[in-house]
Backbone as JSON Lines, residues from 0, in Angstrom:
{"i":0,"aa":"X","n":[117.91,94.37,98.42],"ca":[117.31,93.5,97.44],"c":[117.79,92.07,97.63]}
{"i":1,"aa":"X","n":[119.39,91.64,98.35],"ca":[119.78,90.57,98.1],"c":[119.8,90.15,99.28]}
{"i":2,"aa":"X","n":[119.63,89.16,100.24],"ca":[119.16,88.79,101.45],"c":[120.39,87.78,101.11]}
{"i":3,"aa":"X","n":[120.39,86.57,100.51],"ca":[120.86,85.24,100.48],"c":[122.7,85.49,100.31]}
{"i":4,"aa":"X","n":[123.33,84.14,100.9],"ca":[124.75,84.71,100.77],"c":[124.96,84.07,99.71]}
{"i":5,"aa":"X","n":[126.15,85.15,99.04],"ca":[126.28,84.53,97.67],"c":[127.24,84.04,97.7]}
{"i":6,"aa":"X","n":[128.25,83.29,95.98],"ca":[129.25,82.91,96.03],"c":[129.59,83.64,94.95]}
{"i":7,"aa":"X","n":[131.21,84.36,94.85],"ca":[131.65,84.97,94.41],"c":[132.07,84.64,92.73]}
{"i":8,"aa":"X","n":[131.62,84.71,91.59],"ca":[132.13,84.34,89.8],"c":[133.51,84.29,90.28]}
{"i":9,"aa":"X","n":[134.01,83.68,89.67],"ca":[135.57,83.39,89.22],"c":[136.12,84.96,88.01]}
{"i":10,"aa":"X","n":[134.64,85.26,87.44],"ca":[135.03,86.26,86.69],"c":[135.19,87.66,87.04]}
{"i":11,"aa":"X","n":[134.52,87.88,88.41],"ca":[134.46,89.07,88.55],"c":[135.29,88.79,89.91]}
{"i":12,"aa":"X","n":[136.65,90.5,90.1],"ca":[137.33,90.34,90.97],"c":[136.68,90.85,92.67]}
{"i":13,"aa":"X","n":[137.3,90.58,93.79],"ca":[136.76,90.89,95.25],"c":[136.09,92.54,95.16]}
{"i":14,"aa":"X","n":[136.65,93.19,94.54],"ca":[136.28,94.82,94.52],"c":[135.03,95.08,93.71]}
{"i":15,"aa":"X","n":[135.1,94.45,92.27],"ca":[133.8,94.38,91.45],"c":[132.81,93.42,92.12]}
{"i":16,"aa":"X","n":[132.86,92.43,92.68],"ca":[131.91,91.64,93.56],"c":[131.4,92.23,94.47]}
{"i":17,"aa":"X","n":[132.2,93.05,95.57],"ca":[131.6,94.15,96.56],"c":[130.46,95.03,95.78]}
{"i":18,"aa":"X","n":[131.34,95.56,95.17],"ca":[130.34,97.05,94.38],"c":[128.84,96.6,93.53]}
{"i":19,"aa":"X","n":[129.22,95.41,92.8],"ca":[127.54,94.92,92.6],"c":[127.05,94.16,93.56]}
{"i":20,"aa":"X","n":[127.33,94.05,94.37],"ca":[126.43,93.32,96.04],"c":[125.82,94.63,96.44]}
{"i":21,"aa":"X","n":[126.71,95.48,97.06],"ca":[126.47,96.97,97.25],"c":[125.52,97.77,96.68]}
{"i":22,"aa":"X","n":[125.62,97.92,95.28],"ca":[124.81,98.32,94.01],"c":[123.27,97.72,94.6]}
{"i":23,"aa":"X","n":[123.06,96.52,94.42],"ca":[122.03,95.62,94.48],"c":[121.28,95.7,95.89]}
{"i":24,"aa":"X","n":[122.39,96.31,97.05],"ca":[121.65,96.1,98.16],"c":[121.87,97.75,99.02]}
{"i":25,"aa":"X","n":[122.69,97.7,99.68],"ca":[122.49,98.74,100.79],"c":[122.55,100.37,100.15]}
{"i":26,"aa":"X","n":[123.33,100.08,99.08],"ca":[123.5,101.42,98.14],"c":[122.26,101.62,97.35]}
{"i":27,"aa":"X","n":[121.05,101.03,97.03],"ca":[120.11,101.21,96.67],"c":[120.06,101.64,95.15]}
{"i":28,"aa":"X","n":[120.64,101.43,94.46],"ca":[120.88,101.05,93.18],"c":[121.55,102.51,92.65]}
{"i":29,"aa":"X","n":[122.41,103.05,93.49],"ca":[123.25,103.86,93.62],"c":[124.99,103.74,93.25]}
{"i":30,"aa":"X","n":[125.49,103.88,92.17],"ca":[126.64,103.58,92.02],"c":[127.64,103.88,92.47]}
{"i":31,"aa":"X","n":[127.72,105.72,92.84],"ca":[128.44,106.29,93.37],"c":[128.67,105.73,95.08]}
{"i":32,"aa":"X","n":[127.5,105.57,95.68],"ca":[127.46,105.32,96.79],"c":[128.33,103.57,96.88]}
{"i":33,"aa":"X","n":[127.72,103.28,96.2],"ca":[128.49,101.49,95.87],"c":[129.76,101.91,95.63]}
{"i":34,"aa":"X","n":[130.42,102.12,95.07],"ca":[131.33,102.62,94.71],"c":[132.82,102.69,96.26]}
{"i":35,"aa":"X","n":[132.0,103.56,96.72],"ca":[132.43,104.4,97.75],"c":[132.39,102.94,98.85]}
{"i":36,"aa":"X","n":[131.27,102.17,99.16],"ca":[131.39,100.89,100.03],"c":[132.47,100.53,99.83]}
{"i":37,"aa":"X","n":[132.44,99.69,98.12],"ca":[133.45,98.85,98.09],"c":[134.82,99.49,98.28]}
{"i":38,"aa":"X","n":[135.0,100.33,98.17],"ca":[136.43,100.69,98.71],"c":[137.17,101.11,97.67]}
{"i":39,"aa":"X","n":[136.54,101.44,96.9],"ca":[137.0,102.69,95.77],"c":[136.7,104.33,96.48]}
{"i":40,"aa":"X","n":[137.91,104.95,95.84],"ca":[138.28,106.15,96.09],"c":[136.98,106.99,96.08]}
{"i":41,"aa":"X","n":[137.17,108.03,97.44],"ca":[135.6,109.1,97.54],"c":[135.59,109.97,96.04]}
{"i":42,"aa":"X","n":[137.11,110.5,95.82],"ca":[137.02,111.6,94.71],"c":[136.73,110.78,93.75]}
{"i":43,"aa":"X","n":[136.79,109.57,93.31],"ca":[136.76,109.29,91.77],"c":[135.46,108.26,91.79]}
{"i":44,"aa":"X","n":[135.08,107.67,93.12],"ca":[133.81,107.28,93.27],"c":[132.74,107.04,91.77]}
{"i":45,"aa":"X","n":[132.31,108.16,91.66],"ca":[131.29,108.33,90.62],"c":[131.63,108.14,89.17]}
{"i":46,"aa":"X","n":[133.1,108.45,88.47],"ca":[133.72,107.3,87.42],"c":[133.74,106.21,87.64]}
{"i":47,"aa":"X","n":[134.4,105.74,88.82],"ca":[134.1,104.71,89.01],"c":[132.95,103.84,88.81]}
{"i":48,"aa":"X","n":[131.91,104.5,89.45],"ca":[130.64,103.5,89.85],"c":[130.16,103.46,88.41]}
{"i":49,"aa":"X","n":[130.09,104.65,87.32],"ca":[129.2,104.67,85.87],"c":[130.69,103.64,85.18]}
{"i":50,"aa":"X","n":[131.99,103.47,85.24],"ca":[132.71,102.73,84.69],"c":[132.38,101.35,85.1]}
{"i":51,"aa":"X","n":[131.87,100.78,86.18],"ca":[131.86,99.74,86.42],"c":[130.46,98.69,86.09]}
{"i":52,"aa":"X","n":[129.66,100.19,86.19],"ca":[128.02,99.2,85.49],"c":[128.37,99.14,83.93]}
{"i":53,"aa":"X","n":[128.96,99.65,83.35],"ca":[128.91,99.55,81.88],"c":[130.29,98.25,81.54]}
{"i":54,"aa":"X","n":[130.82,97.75,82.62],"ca":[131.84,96.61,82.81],"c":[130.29,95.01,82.6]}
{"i":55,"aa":"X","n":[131.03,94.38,80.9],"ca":[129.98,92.73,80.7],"c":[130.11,92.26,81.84]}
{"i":56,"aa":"X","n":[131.14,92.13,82.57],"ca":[131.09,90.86,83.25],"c":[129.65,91.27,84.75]}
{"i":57,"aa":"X","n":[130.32,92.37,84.79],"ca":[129.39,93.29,85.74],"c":[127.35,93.29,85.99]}
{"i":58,"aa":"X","n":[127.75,93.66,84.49],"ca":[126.13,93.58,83.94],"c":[125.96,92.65,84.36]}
{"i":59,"aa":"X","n":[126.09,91.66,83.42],"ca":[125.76,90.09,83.39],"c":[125.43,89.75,84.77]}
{"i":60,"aa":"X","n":[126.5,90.07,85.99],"ca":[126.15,89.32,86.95],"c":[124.52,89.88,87.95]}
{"i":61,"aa":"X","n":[124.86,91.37,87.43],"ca":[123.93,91.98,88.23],"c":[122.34,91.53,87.85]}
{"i":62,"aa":"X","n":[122.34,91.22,86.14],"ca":[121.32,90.94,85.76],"c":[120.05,89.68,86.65]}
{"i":63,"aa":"X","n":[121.5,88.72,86.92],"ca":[121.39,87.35,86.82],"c":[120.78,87.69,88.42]}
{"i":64,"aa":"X","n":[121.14,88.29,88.77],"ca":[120.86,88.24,90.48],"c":[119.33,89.11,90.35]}
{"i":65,"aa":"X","n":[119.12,89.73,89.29],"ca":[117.97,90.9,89.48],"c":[117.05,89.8,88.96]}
{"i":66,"aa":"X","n":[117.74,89.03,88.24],"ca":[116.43,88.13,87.56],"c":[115.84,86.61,88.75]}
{"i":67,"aa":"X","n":[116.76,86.01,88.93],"ca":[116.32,85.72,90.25],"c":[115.5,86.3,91.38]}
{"i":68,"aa":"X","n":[115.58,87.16,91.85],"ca":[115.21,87.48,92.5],"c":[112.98,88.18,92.2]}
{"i":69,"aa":"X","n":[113.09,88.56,91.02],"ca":[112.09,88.73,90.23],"c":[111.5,87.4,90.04]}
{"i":70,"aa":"X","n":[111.92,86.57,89.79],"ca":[111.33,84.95,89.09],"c":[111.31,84.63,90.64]}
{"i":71,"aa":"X","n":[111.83,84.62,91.78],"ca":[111.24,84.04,93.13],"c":[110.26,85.05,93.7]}
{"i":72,"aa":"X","n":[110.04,85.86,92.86],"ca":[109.03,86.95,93.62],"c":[107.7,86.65,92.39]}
{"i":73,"aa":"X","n":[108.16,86.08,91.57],"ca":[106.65,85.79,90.31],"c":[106.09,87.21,89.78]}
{"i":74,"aa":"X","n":[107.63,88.03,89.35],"ca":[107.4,89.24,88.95],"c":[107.52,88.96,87.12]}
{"i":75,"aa":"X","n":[106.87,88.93,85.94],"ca":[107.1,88.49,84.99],"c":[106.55,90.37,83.76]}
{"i":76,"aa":"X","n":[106.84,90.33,82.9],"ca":[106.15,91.48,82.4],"c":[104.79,91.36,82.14]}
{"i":77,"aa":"X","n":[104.17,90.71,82.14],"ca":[103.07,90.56,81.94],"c":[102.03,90.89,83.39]}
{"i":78,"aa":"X","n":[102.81,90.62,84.2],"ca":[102.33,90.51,85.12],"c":[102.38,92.57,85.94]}
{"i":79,"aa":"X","n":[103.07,92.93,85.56],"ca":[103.63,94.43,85.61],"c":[102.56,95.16,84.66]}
{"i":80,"aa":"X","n":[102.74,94.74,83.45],"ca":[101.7,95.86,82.7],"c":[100.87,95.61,83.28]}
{"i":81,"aa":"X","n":[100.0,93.84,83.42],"ca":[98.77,94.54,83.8],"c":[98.21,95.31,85.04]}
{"i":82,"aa":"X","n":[99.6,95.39,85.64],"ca":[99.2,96.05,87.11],"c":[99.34,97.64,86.24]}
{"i":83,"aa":"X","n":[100.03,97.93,85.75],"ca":[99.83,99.65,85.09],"c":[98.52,99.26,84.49]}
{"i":84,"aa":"X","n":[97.89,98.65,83.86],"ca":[96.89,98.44,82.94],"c":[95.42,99.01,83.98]}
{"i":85,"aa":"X","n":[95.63,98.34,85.02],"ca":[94.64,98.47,86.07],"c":[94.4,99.98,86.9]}
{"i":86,"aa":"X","n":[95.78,99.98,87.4],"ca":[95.81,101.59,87.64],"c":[95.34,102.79,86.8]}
{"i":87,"aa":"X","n":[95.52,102.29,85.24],"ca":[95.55,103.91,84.08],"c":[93.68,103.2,83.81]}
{"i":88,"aa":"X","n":[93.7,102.13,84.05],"ca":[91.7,102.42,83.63],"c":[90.29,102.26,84.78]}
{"i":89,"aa":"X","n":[91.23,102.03,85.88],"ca":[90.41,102.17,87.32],"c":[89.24,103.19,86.9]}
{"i":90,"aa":"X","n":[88.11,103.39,87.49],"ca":[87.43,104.26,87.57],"c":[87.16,104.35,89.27]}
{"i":91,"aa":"X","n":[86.7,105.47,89.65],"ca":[86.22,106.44,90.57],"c":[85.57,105.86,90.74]}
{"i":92,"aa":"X","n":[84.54,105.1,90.61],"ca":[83.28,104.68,90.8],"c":[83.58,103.6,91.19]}
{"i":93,"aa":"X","n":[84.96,102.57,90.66],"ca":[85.14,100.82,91.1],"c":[85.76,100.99,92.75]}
{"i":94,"aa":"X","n":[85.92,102.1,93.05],"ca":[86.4,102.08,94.26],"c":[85.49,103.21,95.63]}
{"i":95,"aa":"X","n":[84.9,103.78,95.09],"ca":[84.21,104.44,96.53],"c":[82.68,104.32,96.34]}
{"i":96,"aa":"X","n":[81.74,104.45,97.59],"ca":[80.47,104.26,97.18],"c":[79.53,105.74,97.2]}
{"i":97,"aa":"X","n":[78.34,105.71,96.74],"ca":[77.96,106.91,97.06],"c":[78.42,107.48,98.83]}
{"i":98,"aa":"X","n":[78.55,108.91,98.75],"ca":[78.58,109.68,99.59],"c":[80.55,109.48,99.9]}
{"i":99,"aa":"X","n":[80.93,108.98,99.0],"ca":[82.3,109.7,99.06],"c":[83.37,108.74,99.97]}
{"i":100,"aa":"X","n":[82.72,107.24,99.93],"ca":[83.36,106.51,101.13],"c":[83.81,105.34,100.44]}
{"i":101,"aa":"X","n":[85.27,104.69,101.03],"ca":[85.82,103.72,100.0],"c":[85.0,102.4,100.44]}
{"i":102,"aa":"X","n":[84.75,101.64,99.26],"ca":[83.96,100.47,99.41],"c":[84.86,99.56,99.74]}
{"i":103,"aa":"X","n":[84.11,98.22,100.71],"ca":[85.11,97.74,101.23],"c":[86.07,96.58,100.78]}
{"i":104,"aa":"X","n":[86.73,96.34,100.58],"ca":[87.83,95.72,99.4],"c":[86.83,94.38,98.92]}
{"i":105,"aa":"X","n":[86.51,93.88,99.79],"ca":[85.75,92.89,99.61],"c":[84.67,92.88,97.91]}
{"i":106,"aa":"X","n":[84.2,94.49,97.93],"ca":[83.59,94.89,97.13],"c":[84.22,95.66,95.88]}
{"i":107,"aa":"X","n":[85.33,95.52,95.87],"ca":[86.16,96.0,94.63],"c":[86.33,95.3,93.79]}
{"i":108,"aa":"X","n":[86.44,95.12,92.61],"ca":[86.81,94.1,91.57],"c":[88.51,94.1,91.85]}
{"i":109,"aa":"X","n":[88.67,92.95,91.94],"ca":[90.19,92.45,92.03],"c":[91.07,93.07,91.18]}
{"i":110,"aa":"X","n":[90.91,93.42,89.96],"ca":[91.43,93.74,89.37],"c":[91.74,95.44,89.21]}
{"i":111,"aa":"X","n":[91.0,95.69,90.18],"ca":[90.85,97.55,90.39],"c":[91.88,97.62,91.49]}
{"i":112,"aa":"X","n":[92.35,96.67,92.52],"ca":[92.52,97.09,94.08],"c":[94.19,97.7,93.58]}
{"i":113,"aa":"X","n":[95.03,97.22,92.08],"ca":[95.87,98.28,92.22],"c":[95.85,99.36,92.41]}
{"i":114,"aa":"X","n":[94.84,100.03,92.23],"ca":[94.44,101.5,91.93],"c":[94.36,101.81,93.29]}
{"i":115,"aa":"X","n":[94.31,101.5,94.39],"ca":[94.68,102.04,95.84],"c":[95.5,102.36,96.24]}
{"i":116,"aa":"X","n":[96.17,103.4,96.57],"ca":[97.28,103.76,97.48],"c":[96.97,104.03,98.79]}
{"i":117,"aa":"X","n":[96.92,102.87,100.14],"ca":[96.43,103.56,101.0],"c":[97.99,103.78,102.07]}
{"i":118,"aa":"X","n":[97.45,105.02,102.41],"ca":[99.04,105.6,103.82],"c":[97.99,105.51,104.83]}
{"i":119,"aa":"X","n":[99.08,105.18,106.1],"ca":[98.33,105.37,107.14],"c":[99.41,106.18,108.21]}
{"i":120,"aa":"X","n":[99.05,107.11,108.28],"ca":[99.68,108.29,109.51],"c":[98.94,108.3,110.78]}
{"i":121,"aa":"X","n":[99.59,108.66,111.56],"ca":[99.48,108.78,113.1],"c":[99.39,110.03,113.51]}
{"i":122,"aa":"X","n":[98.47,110.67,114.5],"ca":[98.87,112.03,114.12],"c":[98.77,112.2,115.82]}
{"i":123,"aa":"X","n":[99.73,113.08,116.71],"ca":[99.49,112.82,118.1],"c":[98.21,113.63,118.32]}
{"i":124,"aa":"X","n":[97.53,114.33,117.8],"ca":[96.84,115.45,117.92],"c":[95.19,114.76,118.87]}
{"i":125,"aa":"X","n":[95.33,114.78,119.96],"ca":[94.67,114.07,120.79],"c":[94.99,112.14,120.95]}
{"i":126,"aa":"X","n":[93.77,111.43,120.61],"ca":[93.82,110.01,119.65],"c":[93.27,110.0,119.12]}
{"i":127,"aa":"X","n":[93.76,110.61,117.5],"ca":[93.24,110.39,116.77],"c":[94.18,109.57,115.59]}
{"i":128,"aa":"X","n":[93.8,108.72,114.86],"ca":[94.57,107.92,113.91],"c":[94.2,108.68,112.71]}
{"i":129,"aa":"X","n":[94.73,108.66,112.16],"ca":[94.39,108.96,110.41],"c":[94.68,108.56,109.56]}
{"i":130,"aa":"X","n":[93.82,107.73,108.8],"ca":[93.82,106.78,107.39],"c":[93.39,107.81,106.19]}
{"i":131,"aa":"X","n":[94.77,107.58,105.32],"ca":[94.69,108.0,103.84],"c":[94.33,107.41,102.89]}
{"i":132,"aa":"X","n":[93.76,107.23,102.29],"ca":[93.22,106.73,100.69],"c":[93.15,107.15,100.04]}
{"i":133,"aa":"X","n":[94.03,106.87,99.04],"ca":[94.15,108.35,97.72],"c":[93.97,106.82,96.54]}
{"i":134,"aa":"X","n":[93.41,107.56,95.49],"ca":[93.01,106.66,94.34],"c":[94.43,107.24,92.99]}
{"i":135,"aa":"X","n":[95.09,106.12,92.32],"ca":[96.34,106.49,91.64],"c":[95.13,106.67,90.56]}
{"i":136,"aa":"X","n":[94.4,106.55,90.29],"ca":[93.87,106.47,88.97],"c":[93.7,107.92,88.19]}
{"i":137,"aa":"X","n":[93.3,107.89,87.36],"ca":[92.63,109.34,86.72],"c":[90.93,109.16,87.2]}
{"i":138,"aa":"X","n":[90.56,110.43,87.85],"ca":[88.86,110.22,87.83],"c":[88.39,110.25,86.27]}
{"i":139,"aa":"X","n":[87.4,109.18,86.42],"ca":[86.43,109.53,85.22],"c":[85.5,108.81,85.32]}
């Protein structure tokens, strides 16, 4: 999550600074595993890691970095619901055309294209490629 180098609070010590860098990045919002980076003990690891997110100074910092990082990405709540908003009232119909084929984005209402989940797998089975399109929505 955290790319940029940081500079360390005066409030929080070298070990609690590791473990929410850790937390935030390679541990994947994993405490125990953070935990275990920064160089806290394997057996007690997991006290550790739930003792240390519930540590103010801790929070606070982790917040501050989660919120940054959200405000340079132009992630706001508003902006979140209405992406759930779009997904839970998509219809079946704003996204494929008769005979069962997805219309081409071009032709989607903008406001539907959350409702796409597309995967794309490889499959060696001759050459053949294979594109998934699954719709998150509810049909109706």
């Amino acid at each position: 999550m955290l790319t940029k180098t940081l500079e360390k609070p005066n409030y929080l010590s070298d070990k609690e600074f590791l473990f929410a860098n850790y937390y935030l990045g390679e541990a994947n919002l994993n405490a125990t595993e953070a935990a275990k980076l920064a160089g806290y003990s394997e057996h007690t690891a997991r006290q550790q890691g739930s003792r240390l997110l519930s540590n103010v100074n801790i929070k606070s910092y982790i917040q501050t970095q989660v919120a940054e990082v959200l405000e340079k990405e132009g992630v706001t709540q508003e902006r979140v619901l209405q992406e759930i908003i779009s997904i839970a009232f998509a219809r079946i119909s704003d996204l494929y055309q008769d005979g069962w084929t997805l219309k081409p984005v071009s032709q989607i209402p903008k406001d539907k294209i959350g409702a796409i989940d597309v995967k794309i797998t490889e499959s060696n089975n001759g050459k053949r490629k294979t594109v998934t399109v699954s719709n998150n929505s509810n049909a109706k």
